[in-house]
C-alpha positions as CSV (number, residue, x, y, z in Angstrom):
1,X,0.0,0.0,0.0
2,X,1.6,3.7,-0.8
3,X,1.8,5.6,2.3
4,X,1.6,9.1,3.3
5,X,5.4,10.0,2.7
6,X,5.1,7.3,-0.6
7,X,6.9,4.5,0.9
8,X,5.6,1.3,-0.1
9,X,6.9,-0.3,3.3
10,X,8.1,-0.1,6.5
11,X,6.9,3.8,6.9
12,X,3.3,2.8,8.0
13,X,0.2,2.2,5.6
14,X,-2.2,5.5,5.0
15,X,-4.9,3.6,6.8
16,X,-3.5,1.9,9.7
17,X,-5.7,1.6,12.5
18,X,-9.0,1.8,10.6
19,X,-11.3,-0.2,12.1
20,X,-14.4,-2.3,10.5
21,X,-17.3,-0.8,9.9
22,X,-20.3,-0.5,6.7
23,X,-19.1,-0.8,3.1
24,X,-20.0,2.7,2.4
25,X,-18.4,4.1,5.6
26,X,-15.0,2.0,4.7
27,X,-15.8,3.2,0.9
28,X,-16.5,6.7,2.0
29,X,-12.8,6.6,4.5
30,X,-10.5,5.2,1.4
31,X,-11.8,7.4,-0.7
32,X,-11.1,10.3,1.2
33,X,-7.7,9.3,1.6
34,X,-4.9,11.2,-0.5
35,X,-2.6,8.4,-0.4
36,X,-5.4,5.4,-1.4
37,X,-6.1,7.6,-4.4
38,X,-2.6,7.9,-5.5
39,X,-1.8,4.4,-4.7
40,X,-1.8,1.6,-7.2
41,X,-2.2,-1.3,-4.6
42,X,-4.4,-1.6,-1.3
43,X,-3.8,-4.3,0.5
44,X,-6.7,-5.6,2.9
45,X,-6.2,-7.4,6.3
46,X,-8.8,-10.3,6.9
47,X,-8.7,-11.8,10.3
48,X,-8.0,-15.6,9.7
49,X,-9.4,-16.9,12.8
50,X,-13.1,-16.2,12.0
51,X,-12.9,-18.9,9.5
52,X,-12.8,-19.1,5.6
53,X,-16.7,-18.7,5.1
54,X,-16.6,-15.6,7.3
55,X,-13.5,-14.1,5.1
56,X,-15.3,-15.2,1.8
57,X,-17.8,-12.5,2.7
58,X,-15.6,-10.2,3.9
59,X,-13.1,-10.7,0.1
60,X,-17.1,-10.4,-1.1
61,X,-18.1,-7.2,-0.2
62,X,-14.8,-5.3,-0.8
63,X,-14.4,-6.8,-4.4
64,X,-18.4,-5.7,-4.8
65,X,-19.3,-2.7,-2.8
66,X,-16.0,-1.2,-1.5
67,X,-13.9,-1.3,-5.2
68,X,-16.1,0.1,-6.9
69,X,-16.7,2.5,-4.4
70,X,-13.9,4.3,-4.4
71,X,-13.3,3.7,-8.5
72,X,-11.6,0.1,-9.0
73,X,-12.4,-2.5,-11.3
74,X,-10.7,-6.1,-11.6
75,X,-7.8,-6.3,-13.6
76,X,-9.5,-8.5,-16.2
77,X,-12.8,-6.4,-16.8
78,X,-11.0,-5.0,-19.9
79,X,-11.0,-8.6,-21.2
80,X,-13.8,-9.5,-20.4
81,X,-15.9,-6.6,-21.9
């Protein structure tokens, strides 16, 4: 994930310490966010321990309600158009 000062590690992510919350309040948060605009990557933390049907859901909602949100599309909807 880019960061405030552009590092891409070690320097702290732009949205450390958000916390979990609505798909439109997390969409509303990242896209507020100077350095999630600029940034090219976003990486997501899922907690493993709530099981892989719980984190399907989770991987669910950010791929359709967060993404698109805040203007992302999957790689391959170029292709697939």
């Amino acid at each position: 994930m880019t960061t405030r000062s552009g590092c891409s590690t070690g320097c702290g992510p732009a949205s450390a310490g958000r916390s979990p919350g609505e798909p439109d309040r997390i969409a509303a948060e990242l896209a507020a966010d100077e350095a999630v605009r600029a940034a090219d990557t976003v990486l997501f933390t899922v907690p493993n321990q709530l099981g892989v049907e719980y984190n399907a859901r989770i991987l669910d909602t950010i791929a359709r309600h967060i993404a698109p949100a805040i203007g992302w599309t999957p790689a391959n909807a170029a292709t697939a158009a």
